[in-house]
C-alpha positions, 0 to 999 in steps of 0.5 A: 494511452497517455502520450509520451514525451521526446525531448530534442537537442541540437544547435542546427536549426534545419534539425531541429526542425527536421526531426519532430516533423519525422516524429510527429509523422511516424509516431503519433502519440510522442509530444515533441520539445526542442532545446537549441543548448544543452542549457535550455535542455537542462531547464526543461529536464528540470521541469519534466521527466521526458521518455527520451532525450536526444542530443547533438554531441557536438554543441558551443558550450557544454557539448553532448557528452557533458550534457549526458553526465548532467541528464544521468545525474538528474534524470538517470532513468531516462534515455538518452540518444547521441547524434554522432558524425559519420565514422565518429567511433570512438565518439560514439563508443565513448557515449556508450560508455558514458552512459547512452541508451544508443547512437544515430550517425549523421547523416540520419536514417530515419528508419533506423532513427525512429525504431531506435527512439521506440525502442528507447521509451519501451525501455524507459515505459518498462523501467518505470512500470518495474519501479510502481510495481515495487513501490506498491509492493513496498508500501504493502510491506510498510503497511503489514509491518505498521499492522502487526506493531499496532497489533503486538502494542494493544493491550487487551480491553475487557468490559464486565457487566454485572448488577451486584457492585461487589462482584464488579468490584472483585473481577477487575480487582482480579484481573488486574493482579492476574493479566498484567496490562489488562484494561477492564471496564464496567457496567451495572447493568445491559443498557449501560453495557450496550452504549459501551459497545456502541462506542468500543470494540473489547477484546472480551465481555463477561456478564452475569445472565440473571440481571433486572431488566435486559438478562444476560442471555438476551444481552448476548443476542445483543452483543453478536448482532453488534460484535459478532466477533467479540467473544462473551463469557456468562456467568451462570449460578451453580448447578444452573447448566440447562441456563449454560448450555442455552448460553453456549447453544446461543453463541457464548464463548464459555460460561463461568459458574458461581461461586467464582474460581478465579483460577479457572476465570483467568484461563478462560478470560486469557483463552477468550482475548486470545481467540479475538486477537487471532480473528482481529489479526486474520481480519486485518490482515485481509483488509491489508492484503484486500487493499494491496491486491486493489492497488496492484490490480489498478497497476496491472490495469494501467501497464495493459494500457501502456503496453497497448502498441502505439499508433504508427510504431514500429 
């Protein structure tokens, strides 16, 4: 547990010397400073967010309760504790309302002192911890909100692989007319397709199977091996179904006969990029919600340690 920090701030030099010592007995973990003015108080709370503030009300200069109003306005989490003298109530009722976590009468109990100053930074602990939670919770929210823009801005990414450059020239040519923001890409043969994918995710591939070299079938192979979630349309010969169904049993998304019914082609291309978006969108997802899961848990980590009771408290 890390130590916490009390600030103390009084002109009588017999207590500000007193009440540290008090401190240093009776809480083991407390770093204790000590201001002789409000000012110096100021300079140190500019420098650190104490766990706790106590001040004497009664001070030359600018005396407790101003001190206050400039502790909330730059430190407004903080408490801070007001040393008040016997049978001062309307004194210490006005720093109630002015804003202080407590009050300790001259002259001081230091039991009731010590548990009041507890109970002040277990306030103070309690707020912070509520205020990382929340901000956890928001960057989360941020990040899911960047996701689904980035998601909803992507324009869909298609790579066709064929050997004859008349089809490879019509498909594009298609789909350009057919699915508008569509960005497609070529490749006259396997190789040429497999450096693409090495470098680029698509959204969809379609390729021919009978090709010299590499055919499209162990094309596929290749293709689920490297982007197992990017979803191959084959294009097949007519009548060729024992050559479709081996595609499908292999792991293609669908298959397109020859001749081309360009119609049929856009609806299964349109299906295809679809069923990848959903999967890229539960992927990210996941990773957003894996990520925020992490971070919460590293909080709750952190709280259980800060919440561990302090050696020699109340």
């Amino acid at each position: 547990m890390s130590a916490r920090h009390v600030l103390i701030v009084d002109d009588d030099p017999a207590l500000l010397q007193a009440l540290p010592q008090t401190l240093r007995l009776r809480m083991s973990d407390v770093v204790v400073d000590t201001a002789d003015c409000a000012r110096v108080a100021l300079e140190r709370i500019a420098e650190r967010d104490y766990d706790a503030v106590v001040t004497d009300i009664k001070m030359p200069g600018m005396d407790g309760l101003t001190l206050l109003a400039e502790i909330l306005a730059r430190r407004p989490e903080t408490p801070t504790l007001m040393v008040t003298g016997h049978g001062e109530y309307d004194l210490a009722l006005r720093c109630l309302r002015g804003g202080a976590y407590d009050f300790i009468q001259k002259p001081i109990d230091r039991e009731s002192f010590v548990a009041s100053l507890h109970r002040a930074m277990q306030a103070h602990a309690d707020n912070r911890r509520l205020k990382e939670r929340n901000l956890a919770l928001e960057r989360c929210a941020n990040e899911m909100e960047k996701l689904v823009l980035q998601l909803d801005g992507r324009q869909a990414r298609i790579l066709i692989i064929d050997d004859d450059p008349a089809l490879l020239q019509a498909l594009p040519q298609t789909l350009r007319l057919r699915m508008s923001g569509v960005i497609v890409e070529t490749a006259a043969s396997a190789m040429a397709a497999l450096e693409r994918i090495a470098v680029r995710e698509y959204d969809a591939i379609v390729t021919d199977i009978k090709m010299p070299g590499m055919d499209g079938l162990t094309l596929l192979a290749e293709i689920l091996a490297r982007r197992p979630d990017t979803p191959t349309l084959m294009i097949t010969g007519h009548g060729d179904y024992d050559v479709a169904l081996r595609s499908l049993r292999s792991g293609a998304y669908d298959f397109i006969q020859k001749p081309i019914d360009r119609d049929r082609f856009v609806a299964s291309l349109h299906r295809a990029i679809e069923a990848h978006a959903v999967k890229r969108r539960e992927k990210d997802r996941s990773s957003a919600l894996e990520r925020c899961v992490s971070e919460l848990e590293l909080i709750v980590v952190k709280l259980g340690r800060e919440s561990q009771p302090a050696k020699g408290g109340p």
